[in-house]
C-alpha positions in Angstrom: 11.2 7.8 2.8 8.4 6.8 0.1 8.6 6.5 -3.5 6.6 5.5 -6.5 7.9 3.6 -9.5 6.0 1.9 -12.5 6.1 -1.7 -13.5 4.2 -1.9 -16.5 0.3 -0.8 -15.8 1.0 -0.7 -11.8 2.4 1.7 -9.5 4.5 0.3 -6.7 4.9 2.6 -3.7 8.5 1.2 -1.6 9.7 2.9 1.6 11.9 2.3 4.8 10.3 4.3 7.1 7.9 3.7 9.5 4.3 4.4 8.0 3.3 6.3 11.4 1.3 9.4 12.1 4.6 12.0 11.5 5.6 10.3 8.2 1.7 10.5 7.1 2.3 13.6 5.1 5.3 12.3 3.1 3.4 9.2 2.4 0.2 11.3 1.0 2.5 13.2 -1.2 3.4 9.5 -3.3 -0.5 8.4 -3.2 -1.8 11.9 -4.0 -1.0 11.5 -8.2 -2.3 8.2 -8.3 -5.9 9.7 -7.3 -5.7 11.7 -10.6 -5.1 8.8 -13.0 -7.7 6.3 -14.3 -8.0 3.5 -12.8 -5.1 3.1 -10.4 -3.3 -0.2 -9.7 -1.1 0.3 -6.7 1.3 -2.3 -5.0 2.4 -0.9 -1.7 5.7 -3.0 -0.6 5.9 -3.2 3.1 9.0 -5.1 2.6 11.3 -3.0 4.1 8.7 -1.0 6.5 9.9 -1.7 10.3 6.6 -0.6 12.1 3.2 1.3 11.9 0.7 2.6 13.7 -3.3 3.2 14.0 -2.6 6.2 12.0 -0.9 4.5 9.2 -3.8 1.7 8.9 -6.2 4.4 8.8 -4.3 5.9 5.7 -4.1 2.4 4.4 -8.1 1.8 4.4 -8.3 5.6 3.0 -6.0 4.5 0.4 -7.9 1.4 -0.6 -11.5 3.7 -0.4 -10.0 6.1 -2.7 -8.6 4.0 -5.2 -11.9 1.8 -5.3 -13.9 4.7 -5.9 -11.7 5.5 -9.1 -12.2 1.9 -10.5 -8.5 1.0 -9.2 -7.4 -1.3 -6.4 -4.2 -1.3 -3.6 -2.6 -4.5 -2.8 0.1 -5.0 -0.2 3.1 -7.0 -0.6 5.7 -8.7 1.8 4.5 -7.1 5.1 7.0 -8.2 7.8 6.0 -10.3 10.7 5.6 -7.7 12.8 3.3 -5.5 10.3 1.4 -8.5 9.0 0.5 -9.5 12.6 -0.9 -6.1 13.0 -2.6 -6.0 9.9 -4.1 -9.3 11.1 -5.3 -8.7 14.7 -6.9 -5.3 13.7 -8.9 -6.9 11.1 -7.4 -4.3 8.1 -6.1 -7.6 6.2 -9.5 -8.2 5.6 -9.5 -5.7 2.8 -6.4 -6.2 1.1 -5.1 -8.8 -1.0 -1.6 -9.5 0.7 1.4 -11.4 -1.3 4.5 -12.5 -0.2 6.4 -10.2 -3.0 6.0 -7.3 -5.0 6.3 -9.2 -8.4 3.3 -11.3 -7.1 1.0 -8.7 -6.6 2.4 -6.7 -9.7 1.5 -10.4 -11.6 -2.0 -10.4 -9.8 -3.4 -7.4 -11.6 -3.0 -9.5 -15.5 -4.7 -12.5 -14.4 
């Protein structure tokens, strides 16, 4: 399951689930309102996220186009080993800032 709560100026997106291609939709649903604000500042915490697939990176870099194109930004925080290595080898890290917490990358957007 996916959620959004506010810290402040920035919208942190937490889940448990597995950000795959049958949780997609559920995942869209917490993103979706973010689209329709100003510019959006988005902390996605991977903290507790077991796994994902090609179809969850895809929404990632779709995520990350779409807040761009507002003025806004996504940032991950405290992937796991096992998502952080995939993020790695497929090259998608390159387009994210990644921080070892939440309160990091919630602290990144004020400086």
């Amino acid at each position: 399951m996916f959620e959004r709560k506010r810290q402040g100026a920035v919208s942190v997106v937490v889940g448990d689930a597995p950000l795959t291609k049958e949780l997609l939709g559920q995942l869209q649903t917490v993103f979706e309102p973010l689209l329709r604000t100003g510019q959006p500042r988005v902390v996605f915490d991977l903290h507790e996220v077991p796994l994902l697939d090609s179809a969850g990176l895809e929404l990632l870099l779709d995520m990350q186009d779409a807040l761009e194109q507002r003025g806004g930004e996504l940032k991950l925080a405290a992937p796991t080993t096992l998502l952080h290595e995939a993020l790695t080898i497929t090259g998608v890290s390159r387009r994210f800032e990644i921080f070892k917490d939440a309160m990091s990358a919630v602290g990144s957007f004020v400086q």
